[in-house]
DOTIMI-478004 format. One record per residue: x, y, z of N, C-alpha, C, O in turn; residue in three letters. Coordinates in steps of 0.02 Angstrom, whole numbers, padded with zeros to 5 digits, always signed. Layout:
% DOTIMI-478004
XYZXYZXYZXYZALA...
This chain:
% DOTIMI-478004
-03430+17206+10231-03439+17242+10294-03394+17304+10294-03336+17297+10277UNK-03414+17359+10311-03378+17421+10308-03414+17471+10355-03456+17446+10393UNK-03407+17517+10357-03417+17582+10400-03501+17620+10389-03522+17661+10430UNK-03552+17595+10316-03606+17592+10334-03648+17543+10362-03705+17557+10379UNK-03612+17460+10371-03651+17438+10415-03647+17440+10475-03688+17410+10509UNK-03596+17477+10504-03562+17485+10572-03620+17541+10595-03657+17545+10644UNK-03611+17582+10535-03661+17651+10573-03725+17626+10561-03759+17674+10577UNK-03768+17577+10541-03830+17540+10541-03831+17519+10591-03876+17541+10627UNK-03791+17474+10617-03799+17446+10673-03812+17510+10743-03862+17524+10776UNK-03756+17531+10743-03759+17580+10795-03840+17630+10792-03867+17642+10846UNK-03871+17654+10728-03922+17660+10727-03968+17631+10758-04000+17665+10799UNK-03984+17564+10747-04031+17519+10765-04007+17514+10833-04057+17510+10868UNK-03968+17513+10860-03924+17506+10946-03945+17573+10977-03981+17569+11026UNK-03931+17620+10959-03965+17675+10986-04055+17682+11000-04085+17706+11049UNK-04083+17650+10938-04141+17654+10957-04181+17615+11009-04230+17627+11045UNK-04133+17551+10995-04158+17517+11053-04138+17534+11118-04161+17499+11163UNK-04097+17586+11135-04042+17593+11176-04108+17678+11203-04105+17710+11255UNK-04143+17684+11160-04198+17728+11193-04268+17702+11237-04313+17731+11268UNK-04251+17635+11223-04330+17585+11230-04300+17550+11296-04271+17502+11273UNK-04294+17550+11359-04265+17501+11382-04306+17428+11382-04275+17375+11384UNK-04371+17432+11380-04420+17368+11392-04397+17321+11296-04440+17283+11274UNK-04357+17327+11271-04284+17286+11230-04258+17261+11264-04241+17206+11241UNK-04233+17272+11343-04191+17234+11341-04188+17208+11424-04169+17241+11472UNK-04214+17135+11421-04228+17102+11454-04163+17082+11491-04110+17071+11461UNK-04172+17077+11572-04145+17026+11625-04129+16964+11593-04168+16927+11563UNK-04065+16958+11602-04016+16877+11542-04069+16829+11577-04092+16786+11540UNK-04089+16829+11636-04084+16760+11687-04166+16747+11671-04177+16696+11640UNK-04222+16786+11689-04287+16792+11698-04321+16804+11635-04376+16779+11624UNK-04290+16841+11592-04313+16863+11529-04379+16938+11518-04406+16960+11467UNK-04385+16958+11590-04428+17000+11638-04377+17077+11601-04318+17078+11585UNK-04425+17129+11597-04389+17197+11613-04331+17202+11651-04332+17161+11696UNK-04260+17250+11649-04255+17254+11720-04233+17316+11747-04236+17365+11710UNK-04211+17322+11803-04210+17385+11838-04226+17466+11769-04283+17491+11770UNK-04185+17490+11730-04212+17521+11682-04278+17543+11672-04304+17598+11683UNK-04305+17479+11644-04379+17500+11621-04443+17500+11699-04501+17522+11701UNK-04408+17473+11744-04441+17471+11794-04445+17526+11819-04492+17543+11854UNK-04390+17567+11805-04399+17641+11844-04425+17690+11795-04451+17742+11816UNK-04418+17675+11717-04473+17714+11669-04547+17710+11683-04585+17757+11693UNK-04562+17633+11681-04631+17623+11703-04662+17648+11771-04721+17664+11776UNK-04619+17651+11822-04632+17691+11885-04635+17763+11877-04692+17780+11892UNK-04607+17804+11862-04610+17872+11818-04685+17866+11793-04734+17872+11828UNK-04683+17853+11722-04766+17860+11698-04821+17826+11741-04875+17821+11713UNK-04816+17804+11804-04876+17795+11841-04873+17793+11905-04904+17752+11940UNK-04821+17854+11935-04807+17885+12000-04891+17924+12025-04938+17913+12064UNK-04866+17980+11964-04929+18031+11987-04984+18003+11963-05025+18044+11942UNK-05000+17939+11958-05081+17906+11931-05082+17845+12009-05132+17813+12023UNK-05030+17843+12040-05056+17795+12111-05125+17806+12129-05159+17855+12115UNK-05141+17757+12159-05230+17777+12143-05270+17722+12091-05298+17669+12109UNK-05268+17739+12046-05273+17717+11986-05248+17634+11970-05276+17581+11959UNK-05170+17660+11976-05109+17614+11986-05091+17594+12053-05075+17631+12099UNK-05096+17540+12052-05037+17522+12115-04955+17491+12097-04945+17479+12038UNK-04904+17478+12142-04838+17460+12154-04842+17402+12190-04878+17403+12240UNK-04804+17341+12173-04806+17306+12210-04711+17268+12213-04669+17261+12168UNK-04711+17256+12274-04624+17264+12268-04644+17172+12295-04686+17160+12338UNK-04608+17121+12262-04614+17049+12281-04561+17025+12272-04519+17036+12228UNK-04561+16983+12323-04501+16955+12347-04506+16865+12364-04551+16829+12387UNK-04455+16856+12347-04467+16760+12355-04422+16755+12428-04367+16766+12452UNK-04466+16739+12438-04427+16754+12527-04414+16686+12570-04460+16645+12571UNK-04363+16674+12598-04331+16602+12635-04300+16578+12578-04294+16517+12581UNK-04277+16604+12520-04236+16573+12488-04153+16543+12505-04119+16493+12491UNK-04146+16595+12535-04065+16586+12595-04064+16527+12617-04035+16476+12597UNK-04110+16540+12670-04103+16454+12688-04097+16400+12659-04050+16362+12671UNK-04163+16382+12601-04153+16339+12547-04109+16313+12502-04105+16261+12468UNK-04070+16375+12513-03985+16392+12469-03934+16343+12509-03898+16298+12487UNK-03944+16366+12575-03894+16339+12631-03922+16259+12640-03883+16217+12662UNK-03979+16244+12626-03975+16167+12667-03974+16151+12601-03931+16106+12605UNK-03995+16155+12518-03983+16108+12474-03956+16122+12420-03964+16090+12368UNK-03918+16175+12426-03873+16210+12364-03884+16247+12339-03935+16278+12353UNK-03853+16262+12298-03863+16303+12246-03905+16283+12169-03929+16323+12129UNK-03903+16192+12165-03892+16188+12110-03981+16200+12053-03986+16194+11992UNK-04035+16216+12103-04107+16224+12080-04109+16314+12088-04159+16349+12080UNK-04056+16330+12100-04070+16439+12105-04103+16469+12057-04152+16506+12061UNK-04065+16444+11995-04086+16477+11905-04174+16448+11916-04226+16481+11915UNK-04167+16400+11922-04237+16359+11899-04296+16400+11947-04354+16415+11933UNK-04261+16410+12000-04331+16430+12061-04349+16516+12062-04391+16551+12090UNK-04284+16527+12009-04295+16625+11994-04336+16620+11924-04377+16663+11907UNK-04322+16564+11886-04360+16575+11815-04426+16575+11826-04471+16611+11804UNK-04428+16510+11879-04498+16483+11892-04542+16546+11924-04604+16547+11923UNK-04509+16587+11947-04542+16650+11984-04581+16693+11949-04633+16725+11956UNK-04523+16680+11892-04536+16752+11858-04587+16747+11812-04631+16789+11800UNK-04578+16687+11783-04642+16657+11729-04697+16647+11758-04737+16620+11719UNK-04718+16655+11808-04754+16622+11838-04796+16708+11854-04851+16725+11832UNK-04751+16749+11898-04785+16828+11893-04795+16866+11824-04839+16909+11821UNK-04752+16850+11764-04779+16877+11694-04827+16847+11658-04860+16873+11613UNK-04832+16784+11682-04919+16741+11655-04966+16777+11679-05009+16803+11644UNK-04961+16783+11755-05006+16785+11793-05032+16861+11746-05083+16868+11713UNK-04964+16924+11759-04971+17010+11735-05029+16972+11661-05090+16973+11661UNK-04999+16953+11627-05009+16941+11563-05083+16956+11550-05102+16992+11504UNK-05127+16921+11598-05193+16909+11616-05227+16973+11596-05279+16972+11561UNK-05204+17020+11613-05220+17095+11606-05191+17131+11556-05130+17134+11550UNK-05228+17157+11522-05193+17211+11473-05166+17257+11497-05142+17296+11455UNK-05155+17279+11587-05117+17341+11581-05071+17346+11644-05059+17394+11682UNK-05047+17273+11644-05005+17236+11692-04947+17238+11659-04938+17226+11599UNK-04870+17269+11737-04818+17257+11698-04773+17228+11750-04788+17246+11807UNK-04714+17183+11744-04673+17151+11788-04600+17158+11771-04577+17156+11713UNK-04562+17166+11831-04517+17178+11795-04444+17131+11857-04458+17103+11910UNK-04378+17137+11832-04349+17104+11900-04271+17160+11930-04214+17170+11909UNK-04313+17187+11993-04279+17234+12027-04202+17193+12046-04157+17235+12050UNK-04180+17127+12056-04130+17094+12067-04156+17033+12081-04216+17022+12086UNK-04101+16980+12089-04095+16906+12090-04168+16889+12111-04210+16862+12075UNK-04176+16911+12182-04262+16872+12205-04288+16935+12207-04298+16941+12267UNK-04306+16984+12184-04344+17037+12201-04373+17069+12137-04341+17073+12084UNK-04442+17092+12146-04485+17073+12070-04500+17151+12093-04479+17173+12147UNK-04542+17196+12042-04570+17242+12021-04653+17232+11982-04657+17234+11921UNK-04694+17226+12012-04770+17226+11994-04798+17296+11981-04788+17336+12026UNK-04843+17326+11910-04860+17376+11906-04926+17384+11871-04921+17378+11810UNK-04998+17399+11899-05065+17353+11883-05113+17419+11903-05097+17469+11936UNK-05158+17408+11881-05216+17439+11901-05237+17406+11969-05250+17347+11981UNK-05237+17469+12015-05266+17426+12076-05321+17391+12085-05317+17350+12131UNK-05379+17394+12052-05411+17347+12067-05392+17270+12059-05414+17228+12099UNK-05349+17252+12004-05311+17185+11991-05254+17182+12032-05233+17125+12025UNK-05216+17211+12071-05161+17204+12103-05175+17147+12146-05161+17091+12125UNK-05199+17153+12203-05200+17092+12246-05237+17050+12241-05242+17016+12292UNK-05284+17027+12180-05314+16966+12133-05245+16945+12083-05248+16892+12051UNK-05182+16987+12078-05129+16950+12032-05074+16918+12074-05033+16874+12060UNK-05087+16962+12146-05023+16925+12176-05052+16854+12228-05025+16808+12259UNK-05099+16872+12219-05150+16797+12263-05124+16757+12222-05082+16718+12245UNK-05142+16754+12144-05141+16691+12094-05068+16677+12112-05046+16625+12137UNK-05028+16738+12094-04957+16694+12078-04927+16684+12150-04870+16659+12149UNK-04949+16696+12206-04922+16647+12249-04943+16574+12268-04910+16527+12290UNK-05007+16580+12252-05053+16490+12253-05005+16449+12206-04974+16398+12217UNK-05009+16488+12151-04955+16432+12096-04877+16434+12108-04848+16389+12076UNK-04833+16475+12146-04774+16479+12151-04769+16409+12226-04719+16377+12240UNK-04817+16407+12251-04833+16386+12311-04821+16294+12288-04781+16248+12297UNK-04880+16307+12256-04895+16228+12224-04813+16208+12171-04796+16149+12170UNK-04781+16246+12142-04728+16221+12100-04673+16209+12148-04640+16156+12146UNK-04660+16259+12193-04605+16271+12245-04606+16198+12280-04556+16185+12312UNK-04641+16165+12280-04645+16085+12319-04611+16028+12296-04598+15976+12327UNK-04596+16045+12229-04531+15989+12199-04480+16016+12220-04427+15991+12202UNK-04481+16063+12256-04398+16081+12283-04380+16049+12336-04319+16046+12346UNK-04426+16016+12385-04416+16000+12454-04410+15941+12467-04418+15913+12413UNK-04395+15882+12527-04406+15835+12547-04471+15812+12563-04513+15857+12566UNK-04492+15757+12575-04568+15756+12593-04566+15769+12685-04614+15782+12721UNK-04505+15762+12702-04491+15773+12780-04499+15843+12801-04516+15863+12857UNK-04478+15890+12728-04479+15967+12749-04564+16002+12729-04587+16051+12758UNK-04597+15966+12679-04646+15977+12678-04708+15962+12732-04758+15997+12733UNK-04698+15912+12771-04739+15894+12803-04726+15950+12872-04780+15974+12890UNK-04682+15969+12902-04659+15992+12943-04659+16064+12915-04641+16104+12958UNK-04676+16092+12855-04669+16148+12833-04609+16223+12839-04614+16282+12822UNK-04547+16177+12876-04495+16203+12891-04435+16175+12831-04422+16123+12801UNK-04409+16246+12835-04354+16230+12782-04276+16209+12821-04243+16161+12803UNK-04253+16258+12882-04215+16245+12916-04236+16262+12996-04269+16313+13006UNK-04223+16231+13039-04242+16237+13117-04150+16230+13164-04095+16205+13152UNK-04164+16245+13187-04117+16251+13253-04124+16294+13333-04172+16329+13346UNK-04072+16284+13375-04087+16302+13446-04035+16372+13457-03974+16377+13462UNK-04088+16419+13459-04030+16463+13480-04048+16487+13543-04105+16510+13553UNK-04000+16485+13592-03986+16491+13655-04048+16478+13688-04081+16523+13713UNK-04066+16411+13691-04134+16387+13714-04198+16391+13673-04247+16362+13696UNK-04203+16424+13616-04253+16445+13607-04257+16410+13515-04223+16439+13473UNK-04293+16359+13497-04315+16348+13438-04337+16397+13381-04390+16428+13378UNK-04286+16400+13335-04304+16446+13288-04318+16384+13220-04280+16338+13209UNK-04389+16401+13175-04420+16385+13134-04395+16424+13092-04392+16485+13103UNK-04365+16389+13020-04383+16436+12943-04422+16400+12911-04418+16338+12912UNK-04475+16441+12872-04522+16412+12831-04501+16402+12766-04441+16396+12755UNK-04545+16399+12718-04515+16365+12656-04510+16439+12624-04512+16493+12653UNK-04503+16427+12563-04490+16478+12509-04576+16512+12501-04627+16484+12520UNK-04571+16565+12475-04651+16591+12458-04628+16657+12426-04574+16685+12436UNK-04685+16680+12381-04696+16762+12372-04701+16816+12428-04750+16817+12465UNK-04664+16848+12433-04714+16884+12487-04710+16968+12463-04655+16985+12441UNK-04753+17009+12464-04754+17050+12428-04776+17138+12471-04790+17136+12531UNK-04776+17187+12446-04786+17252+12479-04805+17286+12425-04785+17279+12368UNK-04860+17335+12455-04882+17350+12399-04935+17431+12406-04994+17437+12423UNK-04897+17470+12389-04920+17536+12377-04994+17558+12331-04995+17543+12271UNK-05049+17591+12359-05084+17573+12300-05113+17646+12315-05174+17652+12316UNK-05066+17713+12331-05110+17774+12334-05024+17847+12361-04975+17841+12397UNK-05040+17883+12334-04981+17927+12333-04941+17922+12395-04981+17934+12440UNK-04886+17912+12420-04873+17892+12502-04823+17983+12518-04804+18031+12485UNK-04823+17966+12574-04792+18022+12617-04717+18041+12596-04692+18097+12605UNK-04683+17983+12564-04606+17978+12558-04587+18040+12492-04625+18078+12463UNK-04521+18030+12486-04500+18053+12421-04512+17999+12364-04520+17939+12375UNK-04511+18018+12326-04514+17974+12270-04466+17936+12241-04471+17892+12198UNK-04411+17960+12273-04332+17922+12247-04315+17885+12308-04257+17869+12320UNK-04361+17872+12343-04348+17829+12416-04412+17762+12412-04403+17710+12443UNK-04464+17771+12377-04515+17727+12369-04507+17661+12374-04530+17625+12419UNK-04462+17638+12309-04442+17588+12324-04413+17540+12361-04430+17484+12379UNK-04355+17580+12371-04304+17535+12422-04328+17552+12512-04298+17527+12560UNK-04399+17611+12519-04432+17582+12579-04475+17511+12568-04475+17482+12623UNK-04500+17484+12532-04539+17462+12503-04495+17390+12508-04523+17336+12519UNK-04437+17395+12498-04376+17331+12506-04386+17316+12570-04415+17265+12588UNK-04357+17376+12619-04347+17366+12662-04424+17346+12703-04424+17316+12757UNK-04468+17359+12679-04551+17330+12724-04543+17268+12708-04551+17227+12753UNK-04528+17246+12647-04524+17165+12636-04464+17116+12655-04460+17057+12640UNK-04424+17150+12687-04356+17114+12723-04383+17113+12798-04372+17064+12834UNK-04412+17159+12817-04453+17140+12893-04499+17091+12882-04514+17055+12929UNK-04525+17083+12830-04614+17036+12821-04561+16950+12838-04575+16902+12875UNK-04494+16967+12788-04491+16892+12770-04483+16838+12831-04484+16776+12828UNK-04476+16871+12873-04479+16812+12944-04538+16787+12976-04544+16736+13009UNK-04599+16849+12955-04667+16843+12967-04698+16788+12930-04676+16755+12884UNK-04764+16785+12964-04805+16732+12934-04852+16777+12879-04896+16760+12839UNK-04829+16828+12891-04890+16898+12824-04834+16864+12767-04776+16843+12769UNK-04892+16872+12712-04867+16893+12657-04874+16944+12605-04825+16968+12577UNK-04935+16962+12593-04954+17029+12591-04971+17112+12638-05010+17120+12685UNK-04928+17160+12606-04955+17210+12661-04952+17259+12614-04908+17276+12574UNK-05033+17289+12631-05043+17378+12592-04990+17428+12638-04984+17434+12699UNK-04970+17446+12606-04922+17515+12629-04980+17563+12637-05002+17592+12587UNK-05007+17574+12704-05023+17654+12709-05003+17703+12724-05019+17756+12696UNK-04964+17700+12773-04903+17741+12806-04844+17728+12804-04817+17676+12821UNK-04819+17784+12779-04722+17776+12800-04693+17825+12825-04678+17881+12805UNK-04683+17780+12900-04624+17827+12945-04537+17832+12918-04496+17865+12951UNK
């Protein structure tokens, strides 16, 4: 070992170090942030064509708070495998993971909301070994009274937003409006919503 395999290595490190879709999210094994914002780049000005879909596993908090921590890894892997099967389906499907519960979908629109249908039916159906049969039947994850008034949380689910045509915003704001539409959804009973307008 000496100073040309050092500079080999660093060779081969650089090149990969040009590719980000090398180098995968430790946890999901998914793209992550990096190549998610390359792949957004080459199919900004093709929206239309392309759609964005920003997905989110939503009521996970709660689930956290009433039964731990110790199923988290398992219920983010399970997410993620479950939306790159689904992408997989398509030759020109890409997924990627924006953070812990928050996914990056990038598809030809006509397959966009035929990919996020599938992978919420099946995230739906797996997500049920997580629960009690008391929380399933009742379809609440946590309930309580606040100041008279019964508040319901539902279980865990996909829930997703999804751009599928050039929008009004800047382009370096897209996304994290796109967060923020799906942090309002997650209390809702929607789970899907086309972005047509953004105020």
């Amino acid at each position: 070992m000496g100073l040309t395999e050092a500079k080999k290595y660093l060779k081969e490190l650089h090149k990969k170090q040009e590719n980000p879709f090398l180098w995968p999210d430790y946890l999901t094994g998914l793209p992550d942030k990096s190549s998610i914002l390359k792949k957004f780049e080459e199919v900004y000005s093709r929206l239309g064509k392309y759609s964005i879909a920003y997905i989110r596993i939503a009521n996970i908090h709660p689930y956290i708070i009433k039964y731990g921590p110790d199923n988290h890894a398992d219920i983010i892997q399970w997410a993620a495998a479950i939306l790159k099967t689904v992408c997989d389906t398509c030759g020109n499907c890409f997924v990627g993971t924006l953070s812990t519960h928050d996914f990056i979908m990038i598809c030809e629109t006509g397959n966009m909301e035929g990919h996020i249908d599938e992978a919420r039916k099946i995230f739906d159906r797996r997500i049920k070994a997580y629960y009690t049969k008391e929380d399933l039947r009742n379809k609440t994850t946590l309930s309580f009274d606040r100041n008279g008034t019964q508040v319901k949380i539902g279980m865990m689910k996909l829930i997703s937003v999804i751009v599928d045509r050039r929008p009004n915003v800047e382009r370096k704001d897209l996304i994290h409006i796109m967060g923020k539409a799906c942090e309002l959804m997650e209390g809702s009973e929607n789970d899907m919503l086309i972005m047509e307008k953004f105020k």
